[in-house]
C-alpha positions as a printed NumPy array, in Angstrom:
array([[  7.833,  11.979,  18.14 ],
       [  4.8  ,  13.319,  18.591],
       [  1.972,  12.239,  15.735],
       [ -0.515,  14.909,  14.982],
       [ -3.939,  13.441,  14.111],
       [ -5.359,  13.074,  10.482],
       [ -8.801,  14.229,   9.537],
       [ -8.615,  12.172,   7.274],
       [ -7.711,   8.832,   9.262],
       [-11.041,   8.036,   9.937],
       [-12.615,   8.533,   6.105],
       [ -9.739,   6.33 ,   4.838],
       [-10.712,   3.666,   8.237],
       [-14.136,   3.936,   6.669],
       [-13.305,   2.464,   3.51 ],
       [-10.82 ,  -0.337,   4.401],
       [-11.385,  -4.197,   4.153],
       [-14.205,  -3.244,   1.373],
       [-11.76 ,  -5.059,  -1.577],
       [-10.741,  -1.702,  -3.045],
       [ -7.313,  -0.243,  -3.583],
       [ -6.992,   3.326,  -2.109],
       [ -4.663,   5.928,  -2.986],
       [ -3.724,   8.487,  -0.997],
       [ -1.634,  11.373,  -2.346],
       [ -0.312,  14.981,  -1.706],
       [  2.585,  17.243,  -1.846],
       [  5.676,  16.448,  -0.221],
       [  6.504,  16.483,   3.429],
       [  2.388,  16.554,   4.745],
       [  2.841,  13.149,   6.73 ],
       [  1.417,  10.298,   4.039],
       [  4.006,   7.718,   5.1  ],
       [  3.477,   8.452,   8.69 ],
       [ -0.362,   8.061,   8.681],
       [ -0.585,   5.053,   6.503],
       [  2.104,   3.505,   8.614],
       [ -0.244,   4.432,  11.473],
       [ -2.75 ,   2.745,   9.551],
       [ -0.61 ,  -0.476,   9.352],
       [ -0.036,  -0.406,  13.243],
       [ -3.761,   0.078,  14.341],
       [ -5.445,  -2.437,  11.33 ],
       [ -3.035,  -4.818,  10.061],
       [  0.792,  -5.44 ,  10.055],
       [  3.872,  -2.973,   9.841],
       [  5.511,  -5.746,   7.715],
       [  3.216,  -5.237,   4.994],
       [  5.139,  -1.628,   4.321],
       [  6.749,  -1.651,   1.29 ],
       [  8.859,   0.764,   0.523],
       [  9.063,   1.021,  -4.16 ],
       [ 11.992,   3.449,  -4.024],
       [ 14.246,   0.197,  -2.766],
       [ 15.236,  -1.663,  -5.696],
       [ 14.782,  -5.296,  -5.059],
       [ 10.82 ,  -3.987,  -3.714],
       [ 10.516,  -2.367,  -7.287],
       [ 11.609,  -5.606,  -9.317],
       [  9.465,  -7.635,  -7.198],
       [  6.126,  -5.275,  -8.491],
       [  7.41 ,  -4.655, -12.068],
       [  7.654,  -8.293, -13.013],
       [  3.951,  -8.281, -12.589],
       [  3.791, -11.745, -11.435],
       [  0.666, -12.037,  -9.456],
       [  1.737, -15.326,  -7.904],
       [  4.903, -13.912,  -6.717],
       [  3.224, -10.703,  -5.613],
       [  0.633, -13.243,  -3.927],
       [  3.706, -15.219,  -2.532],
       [  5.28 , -11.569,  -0.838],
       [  1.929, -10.32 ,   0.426],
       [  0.716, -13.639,   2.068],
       [ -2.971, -13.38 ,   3.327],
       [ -2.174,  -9.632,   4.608],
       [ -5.31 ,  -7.774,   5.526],
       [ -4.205,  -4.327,   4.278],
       [ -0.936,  -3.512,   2.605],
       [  0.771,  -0.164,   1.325],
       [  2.672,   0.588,  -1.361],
       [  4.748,   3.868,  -0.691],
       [  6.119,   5.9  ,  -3.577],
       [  4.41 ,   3.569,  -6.019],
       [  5.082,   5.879,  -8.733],
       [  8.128,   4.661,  -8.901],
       [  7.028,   1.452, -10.943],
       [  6.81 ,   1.938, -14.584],
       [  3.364,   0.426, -14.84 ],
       [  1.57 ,   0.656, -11.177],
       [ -2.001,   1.293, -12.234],
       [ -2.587,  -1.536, -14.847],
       [ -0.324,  -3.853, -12.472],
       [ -2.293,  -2.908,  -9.102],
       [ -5.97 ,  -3.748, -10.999],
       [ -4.265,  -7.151, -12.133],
       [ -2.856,  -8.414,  -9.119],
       [ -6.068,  -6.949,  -6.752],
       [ -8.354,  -8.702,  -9.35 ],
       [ -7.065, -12.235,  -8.779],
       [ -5.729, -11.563,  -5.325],
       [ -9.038, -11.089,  -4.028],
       [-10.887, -13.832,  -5.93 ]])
């Protein structure tokens, strides 16, 4: 499969590793998944995909348990959260867990 590059690759690459959560969003079917797991391959781990619309992933986020979200995520560099929306809570539980994550 050939990957067609991003313009926007290199502005996200800009801001990564600065302790900030970025979101990146868009219609359906532009090729999110497939940059940010591009993004995964060239700056961190492709383990540190997860996937929300999978249940047990979901629970795991929506107990908002920063030690076990700490436990799952390890000392990853960069980590991505696809189809986030699907946890009843994301924003308020993202801020939480990046706040004493990165302390």
């Amino acid at each position: 499969m050939k990957i067609v590059p991003r313009n926007l690759q290199p502005v996200i690459e800009e801001w990564l590793f600065r302790g900030k959560v970025i979101i990146i969003y868009g219609a359906r079917q532009v090729g999110k998944t497939t940059l940010v797991k591009e993004l995964l391959f060239k700056h961190g781990d492709p383990k540190d995909y997860f996937n929300c619309e999978i249940l047990s992933v979901m629970q795991v986020f929506q107990q908002n348990n920063p030690l076990l979200i700490k436990q799952v995520m390890g000392n990853s560099r960069l980590v991505v959260l696809d189809e986030a929306q699907y946890i009843q809570g994301i924003g308020q539980i993202i801020k939480t867990d990046t706040d004493i994550i990165l302390r």
